[in-house]
MIZATI-380822 format. One record per atom (N, C-alpha, C): residue in three letters; z, y, x. Coordinates in steps of 0.02 Angstrom, whole numbers, plus 50000, padded with zeros to 5 digits. Layout:
BEGIN
AlaZYX;...
***
This chain:
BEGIN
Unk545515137058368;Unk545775143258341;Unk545895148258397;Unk545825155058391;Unk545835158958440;Unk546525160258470;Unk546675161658532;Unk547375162458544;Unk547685167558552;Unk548385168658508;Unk548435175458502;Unk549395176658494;Unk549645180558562;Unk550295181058567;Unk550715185758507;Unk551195183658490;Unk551735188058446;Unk552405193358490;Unk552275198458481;Unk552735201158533;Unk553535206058484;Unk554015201658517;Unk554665202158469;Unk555065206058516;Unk555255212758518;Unk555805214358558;Unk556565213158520;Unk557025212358552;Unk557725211458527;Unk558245214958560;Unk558575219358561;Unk559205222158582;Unk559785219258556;Unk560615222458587;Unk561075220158575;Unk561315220358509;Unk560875223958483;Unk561355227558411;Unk560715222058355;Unk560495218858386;Unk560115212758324;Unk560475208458292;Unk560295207158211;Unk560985202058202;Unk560655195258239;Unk560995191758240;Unk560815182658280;Unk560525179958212;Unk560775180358147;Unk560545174958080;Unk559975178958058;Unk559985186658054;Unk559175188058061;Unk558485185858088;Unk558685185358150;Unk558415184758223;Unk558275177758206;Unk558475173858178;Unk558415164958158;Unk558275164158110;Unk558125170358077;Unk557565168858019;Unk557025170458045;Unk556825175458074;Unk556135176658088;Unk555725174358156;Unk556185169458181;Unk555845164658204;Unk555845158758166;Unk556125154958130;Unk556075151058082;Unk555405151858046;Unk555205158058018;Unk554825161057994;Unk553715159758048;Unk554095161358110;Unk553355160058134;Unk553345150758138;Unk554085149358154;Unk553925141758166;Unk553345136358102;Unk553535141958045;Unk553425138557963;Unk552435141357976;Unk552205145958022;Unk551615147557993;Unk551145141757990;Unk550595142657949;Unk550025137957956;Unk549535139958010;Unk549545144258049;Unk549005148958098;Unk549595148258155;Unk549905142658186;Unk550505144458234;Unk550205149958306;Unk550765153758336;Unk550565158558387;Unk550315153058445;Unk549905157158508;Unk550155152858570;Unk550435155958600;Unk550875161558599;Unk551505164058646;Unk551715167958592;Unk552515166458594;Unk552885171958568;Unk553235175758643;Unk553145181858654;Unk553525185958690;Unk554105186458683;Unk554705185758705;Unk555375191058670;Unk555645195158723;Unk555335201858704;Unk555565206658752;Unk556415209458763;Unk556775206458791;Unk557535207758785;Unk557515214958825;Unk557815218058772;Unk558015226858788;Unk558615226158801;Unk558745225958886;Unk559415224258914;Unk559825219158877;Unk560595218758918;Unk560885212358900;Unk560935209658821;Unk560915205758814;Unk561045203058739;Unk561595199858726;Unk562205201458664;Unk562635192658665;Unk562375187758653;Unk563185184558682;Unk563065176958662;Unk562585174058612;Unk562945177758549;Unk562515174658495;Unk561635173158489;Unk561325180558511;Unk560655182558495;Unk560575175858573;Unk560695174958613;Unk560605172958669;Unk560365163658643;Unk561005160758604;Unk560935154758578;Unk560385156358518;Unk560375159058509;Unk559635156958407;Unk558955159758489;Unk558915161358523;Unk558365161058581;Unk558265155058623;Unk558895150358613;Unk558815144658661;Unk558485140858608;Unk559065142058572;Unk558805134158519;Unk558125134258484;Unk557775139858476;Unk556995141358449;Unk556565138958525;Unk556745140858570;Unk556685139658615;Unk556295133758635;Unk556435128458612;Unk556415120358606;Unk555805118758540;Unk555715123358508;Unk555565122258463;Unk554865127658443;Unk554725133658475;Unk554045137058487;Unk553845137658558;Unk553535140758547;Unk553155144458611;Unk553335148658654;Unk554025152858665;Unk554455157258681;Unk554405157158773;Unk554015163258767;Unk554125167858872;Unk554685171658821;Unk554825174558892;Unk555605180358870;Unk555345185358944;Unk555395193058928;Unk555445196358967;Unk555965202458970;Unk556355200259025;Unk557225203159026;Unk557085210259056;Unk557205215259019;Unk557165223659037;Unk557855223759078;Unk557945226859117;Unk558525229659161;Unk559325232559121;Unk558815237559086;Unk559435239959040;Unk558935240558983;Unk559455242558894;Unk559145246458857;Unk558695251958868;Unk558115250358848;Unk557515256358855;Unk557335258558802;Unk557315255058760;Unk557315259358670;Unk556485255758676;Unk556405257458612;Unk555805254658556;Unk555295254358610;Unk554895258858619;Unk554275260358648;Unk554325258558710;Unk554735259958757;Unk554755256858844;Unk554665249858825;Unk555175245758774;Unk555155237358764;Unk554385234558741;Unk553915237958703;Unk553445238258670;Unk552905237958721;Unk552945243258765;Unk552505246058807;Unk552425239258862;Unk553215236858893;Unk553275231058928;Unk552875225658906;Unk552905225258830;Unk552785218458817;Unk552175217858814;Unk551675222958793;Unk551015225058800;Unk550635221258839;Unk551025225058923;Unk550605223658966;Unk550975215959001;Unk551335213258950;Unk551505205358973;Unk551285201458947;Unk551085202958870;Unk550695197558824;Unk550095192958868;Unk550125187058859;Unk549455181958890;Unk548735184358859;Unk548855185558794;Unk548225185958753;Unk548035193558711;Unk547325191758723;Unk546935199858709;Unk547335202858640;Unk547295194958572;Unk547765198658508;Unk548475197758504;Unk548685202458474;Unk549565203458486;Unk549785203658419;Unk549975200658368;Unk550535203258315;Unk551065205358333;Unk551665211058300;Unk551885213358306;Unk552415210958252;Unk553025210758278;Unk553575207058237;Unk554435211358260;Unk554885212058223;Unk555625215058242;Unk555935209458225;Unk556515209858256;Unk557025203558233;Unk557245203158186;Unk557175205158128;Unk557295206058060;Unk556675207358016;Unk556205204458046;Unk555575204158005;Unk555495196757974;Unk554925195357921;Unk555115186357886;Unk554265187457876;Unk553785185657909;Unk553065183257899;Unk553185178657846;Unk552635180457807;Unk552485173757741;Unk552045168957781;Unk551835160657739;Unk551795154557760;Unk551185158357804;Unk550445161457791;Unk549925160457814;Unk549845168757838;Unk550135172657841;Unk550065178557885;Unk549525177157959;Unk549565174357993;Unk549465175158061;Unk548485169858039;Unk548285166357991;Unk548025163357951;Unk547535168957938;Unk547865173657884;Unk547335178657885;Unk547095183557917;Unk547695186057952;Unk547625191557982;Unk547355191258073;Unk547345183058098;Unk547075183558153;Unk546175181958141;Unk546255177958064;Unk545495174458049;Unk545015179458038;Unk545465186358007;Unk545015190158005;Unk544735195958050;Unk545195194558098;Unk544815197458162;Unk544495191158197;Unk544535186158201;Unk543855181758214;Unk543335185058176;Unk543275186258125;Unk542785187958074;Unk542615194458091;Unk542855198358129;Unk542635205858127;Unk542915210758205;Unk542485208158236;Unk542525210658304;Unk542575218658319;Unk542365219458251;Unk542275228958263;Unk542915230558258;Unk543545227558216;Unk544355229558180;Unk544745229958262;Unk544945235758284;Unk545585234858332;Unk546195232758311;Unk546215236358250;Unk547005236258215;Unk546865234458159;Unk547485228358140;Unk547275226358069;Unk548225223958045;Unk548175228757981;Unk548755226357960;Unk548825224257878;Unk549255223057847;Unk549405222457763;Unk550105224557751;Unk549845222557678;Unk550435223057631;Unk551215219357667;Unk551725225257650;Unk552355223357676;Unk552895222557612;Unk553155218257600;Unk553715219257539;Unk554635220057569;Unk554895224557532;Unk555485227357586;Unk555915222257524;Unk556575219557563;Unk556935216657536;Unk557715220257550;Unk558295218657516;Unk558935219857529;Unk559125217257566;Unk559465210457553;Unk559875205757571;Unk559315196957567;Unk559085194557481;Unk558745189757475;Unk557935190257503;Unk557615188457537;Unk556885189157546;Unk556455187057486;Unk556915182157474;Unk556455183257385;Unk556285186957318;Unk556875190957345;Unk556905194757295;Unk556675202757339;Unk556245203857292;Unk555935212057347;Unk556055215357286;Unk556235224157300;Unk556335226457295;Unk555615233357272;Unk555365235457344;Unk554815239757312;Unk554215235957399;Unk553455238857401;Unk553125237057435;Unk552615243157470;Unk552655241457528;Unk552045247557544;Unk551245244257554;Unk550775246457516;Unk550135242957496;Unk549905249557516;Unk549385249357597;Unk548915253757608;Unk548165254757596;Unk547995259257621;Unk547105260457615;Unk546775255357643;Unk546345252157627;Unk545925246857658;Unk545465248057712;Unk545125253457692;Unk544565254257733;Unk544555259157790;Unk544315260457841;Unk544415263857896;Unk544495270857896;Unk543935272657833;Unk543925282157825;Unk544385282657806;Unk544825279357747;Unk545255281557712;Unk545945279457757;Unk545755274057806;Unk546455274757826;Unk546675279657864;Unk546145283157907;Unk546065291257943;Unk546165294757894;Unk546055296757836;Unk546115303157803;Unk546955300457752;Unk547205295957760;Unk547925291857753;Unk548535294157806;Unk548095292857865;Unk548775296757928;Unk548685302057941;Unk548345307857915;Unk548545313257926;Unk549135317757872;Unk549215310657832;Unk549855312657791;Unk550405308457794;Unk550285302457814;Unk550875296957824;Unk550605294357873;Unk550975287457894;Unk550875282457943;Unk550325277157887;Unk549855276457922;Unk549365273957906;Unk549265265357910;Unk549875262657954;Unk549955255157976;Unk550745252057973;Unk550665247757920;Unk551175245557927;Unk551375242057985;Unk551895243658047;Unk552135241258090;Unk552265234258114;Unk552555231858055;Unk552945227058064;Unk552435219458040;Unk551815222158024;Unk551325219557981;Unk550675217258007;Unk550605223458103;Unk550225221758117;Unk549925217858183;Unk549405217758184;Unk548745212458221;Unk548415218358251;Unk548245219158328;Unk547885222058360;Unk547545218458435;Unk546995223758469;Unk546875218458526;Unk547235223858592;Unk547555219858619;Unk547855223858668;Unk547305228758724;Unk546785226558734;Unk546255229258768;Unk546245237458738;Unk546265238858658;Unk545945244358629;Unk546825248358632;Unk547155245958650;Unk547735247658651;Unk548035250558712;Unk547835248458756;Unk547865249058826;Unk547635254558866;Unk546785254358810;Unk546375260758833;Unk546515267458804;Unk546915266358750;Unk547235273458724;Unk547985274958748;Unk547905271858807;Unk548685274058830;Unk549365269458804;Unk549435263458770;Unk549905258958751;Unk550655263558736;Unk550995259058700;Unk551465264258675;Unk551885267958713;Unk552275273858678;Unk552365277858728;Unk553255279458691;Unk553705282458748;Unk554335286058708;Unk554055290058659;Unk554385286758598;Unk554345292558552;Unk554825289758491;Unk555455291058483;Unk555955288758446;Unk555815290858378;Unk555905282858359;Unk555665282558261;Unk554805285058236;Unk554415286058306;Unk553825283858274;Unk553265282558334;Unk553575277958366;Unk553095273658413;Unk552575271858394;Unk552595269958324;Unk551865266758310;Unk551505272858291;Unk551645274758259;Unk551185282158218;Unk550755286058277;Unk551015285658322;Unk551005289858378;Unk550325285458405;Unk550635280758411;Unk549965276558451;Unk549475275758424;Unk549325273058349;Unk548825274158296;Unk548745279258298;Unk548845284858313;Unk548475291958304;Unk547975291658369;Unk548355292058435;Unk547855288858495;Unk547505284658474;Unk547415279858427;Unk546875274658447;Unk546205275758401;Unk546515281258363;Unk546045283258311;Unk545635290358351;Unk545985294658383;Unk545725298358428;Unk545465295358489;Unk545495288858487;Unk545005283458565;Unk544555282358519;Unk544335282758463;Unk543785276258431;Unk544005270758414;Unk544425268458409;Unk544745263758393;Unk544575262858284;Unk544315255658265;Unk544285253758204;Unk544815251158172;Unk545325254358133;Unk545465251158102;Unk545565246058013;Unk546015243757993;Unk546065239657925;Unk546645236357910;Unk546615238157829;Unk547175232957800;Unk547025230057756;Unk547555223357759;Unk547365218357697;Unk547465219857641;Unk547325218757584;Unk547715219257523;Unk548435215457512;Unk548295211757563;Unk548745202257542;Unk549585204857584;Unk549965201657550;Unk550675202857581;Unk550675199057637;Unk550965200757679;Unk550905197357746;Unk551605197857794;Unk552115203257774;Unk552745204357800;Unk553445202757748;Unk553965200557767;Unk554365202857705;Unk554835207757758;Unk554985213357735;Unk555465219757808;Unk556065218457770;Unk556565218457802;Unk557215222357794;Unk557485227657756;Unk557755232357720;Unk557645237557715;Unk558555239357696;Unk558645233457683;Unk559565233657683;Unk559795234257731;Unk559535236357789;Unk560065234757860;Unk560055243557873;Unk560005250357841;Unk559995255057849;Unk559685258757871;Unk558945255357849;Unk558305259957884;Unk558125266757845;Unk558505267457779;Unk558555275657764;Unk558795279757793;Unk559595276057801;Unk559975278957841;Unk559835281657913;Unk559255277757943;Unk559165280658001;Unk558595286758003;Unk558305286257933;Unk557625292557927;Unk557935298957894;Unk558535300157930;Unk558785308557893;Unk559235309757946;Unk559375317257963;Unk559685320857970;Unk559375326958028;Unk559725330558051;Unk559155334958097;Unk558925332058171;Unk559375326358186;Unk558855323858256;Unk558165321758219;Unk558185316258176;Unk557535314958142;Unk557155321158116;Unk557385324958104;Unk556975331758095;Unk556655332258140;Unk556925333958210;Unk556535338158267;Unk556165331958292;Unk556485325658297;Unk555725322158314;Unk555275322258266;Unk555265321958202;Unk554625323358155;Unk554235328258158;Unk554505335158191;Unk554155341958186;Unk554015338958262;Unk554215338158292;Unk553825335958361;Unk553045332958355;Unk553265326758332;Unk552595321658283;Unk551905326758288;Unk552305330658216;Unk551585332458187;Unk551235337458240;Unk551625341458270;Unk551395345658310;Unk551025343158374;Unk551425336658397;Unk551005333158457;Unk550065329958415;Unk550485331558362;Unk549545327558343;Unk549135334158320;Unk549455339758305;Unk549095347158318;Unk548745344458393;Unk549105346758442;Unk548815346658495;Unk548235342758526;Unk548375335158483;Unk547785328758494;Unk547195331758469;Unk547255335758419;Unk546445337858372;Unk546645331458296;Unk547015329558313;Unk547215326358237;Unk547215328258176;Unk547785332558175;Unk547815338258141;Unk547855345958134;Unk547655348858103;Unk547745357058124;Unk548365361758083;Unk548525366658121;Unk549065369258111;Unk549415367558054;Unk548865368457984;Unk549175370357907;Unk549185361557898;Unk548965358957907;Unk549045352057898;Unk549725350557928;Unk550025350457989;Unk550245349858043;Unk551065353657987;Unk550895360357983;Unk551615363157930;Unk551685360357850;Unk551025358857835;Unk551135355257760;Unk551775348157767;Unk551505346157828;Unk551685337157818;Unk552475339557834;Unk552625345157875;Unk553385347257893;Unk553715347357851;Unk553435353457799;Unk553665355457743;Unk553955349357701;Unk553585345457689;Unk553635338957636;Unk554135335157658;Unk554305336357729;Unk554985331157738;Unk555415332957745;Unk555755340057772;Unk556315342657789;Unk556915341157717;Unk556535341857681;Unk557085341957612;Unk557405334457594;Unk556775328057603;Unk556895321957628;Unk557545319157657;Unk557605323157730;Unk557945321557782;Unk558565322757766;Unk558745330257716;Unk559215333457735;Unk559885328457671;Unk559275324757619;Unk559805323857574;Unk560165317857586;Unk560925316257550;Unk561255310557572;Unk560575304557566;Unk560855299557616;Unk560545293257617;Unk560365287957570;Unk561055288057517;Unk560735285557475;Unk560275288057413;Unk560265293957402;Unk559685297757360;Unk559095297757417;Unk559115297257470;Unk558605296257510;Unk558215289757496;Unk558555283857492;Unk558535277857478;Unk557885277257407;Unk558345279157359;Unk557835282057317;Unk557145285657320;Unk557325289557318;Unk556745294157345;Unk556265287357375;Unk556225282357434;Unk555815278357448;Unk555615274557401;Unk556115272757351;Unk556155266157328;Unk555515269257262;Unk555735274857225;Unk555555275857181;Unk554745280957166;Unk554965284857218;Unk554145289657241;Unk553595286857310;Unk554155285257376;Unk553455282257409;Unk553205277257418;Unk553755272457385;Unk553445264457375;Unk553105262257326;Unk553145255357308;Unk552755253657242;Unk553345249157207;Unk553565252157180;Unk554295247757137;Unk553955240257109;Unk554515234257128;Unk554295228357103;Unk554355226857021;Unk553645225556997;Unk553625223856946;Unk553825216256915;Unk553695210756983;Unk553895204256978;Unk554565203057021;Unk555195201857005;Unk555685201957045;Unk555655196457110;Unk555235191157075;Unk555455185257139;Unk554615186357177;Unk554965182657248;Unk554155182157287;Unk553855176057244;Unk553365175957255;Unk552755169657261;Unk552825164257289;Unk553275159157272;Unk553495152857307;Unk552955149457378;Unk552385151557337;Unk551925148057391;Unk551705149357456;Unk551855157557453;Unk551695159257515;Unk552405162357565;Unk552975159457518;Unk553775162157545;Unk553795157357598;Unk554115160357649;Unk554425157057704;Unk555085154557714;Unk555395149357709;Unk555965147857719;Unk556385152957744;Unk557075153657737;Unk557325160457775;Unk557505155957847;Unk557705152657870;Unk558105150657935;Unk558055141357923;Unk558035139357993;Unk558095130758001;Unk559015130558007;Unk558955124957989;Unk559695126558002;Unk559775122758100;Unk560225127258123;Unk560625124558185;Unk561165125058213;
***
């Protein structure tokens, strides 16, 4: 089987019983990694420190210790150019891979040498991972996933499989608070870079730990009008494109969090029609230790 590292950054502010699910989570795959990374973004507690030993014993785990907090993209960027192997999944400490994620999504870049980036279906949960809530299900195919990010983020993050080589050559990730990835998928699509997504669920995210909460108010504004305008400049998009996508979010941002909440749950997601996951491809939440 081909060999292919998982790269997990963790800061102080991670919970520890999260963080021990989603390694629990790769321990359970049928496609196991051969390196998990864990990029520590400066000091960590106690806690996050022990669910790292004790997995420890039990996967594949390098650790690479940042100096201080560097935020998303510096930790990302590190881990990049630390990974052993050409493919990298991409994982947060509060992410839960289903049983065969790494199964399909590395088999099918065995299968397709042309794909740089390959991601799927993500299902966002509250609190239970079994129980999801709403799902983001993207464009499959490469045109459409280009003519996809010039209005949204085109890859689910937390979902995906890339080769660090095609990543590397478009400049690897860069500062850019709350949309590191977007940013870089836009580079890799302006390098030539191929990408794809699965149909198949392949993540279960978080979405109870206040990730609405963190997509509103006017700092998130001005980095978003930043965004679109830095990808004006790429040849990405052009001006009226560039003020359309502005337009569409400012009102987003500005409203309380939890009508914001909504707003995801109900217009940009795909509301769950089946309440529970799919036993067969659910992942245990945590081993116990």
């Amino acid at each position: 089987m081909t060999k292919f590292s998982v790269l997990l950054p963790v800061y102080f502010g991670d919970s520890p019983d999260h963080l021990a699910a989603c390694l629990s989570s790769l321990e359970a795959q049928t496609w196991p990694a051969s390196e998990i990374l864990i990029v520590k973004d400066g000091s960590l507690v106690e806690a996050l420190e022990r669910v790292i030993q004790f997995y420890s014993a039990r996967l594949p785990i390098r650790t690479l210790q940042l100096p201080d907090n560097k935020g998303l993209g510096p930790a990302l960027r590190a881990g990049v150019e630390n990974c052993q192997f050409n493919i990298i999944a991409r994982m947060d400490a509060d992410d839960i891979c289903v049983l065969d994620r790494f199964e399909l999504e590395v088999g099918f870049l065995e299968m397709h040498p042309e794909v740089d980036v390959l991601s799927g279906t993500i299902r966002e949960f509250d609190s239970d991972p079994a129980i999801w809530v709403s799902e983001r299900r993207l464009p499959s195919e490469h045109a459409a996933i280009v003519a996809f990010g010039k209005r949204r983020n085109p890859i689910n993050h937390m979902a995906v499989v890339f080769r660090k080589s095609a990543v590397i050559a478009a400049g690897n990730y860069r500062s850019r608070p709350g949309f590191e990835d977007y940013e870089l998928w836009v580079r890799m699509l302006m390098n030539g870079s191929r990408f794809h997504n699965l149909d198949a669920v392949c993540t279960l995210a978080r979405c109870g730990n206040g990730m609405h909460r963190r997509r509103g108010g006017w700092r998130y504004i001005l980095f978003e009008v930043s965004l679109f305008w830095h990808f004006r400049s790429l040849g990405f998009l052009n001006a009226r494109e560039a003020l359309r996508n502005i337009a569409l979010r400012v009102p987003v941002r500005l409203v309380p969090a939890g009508l914001r909440s909504l707003v995801y749950r109900f217009f940009v997601r795909r509301r769950a029609t089946v309440a529970t996951l799919d036993s067969s491809r659910h992942t245990p939440q945590r081993t116990t230790r």
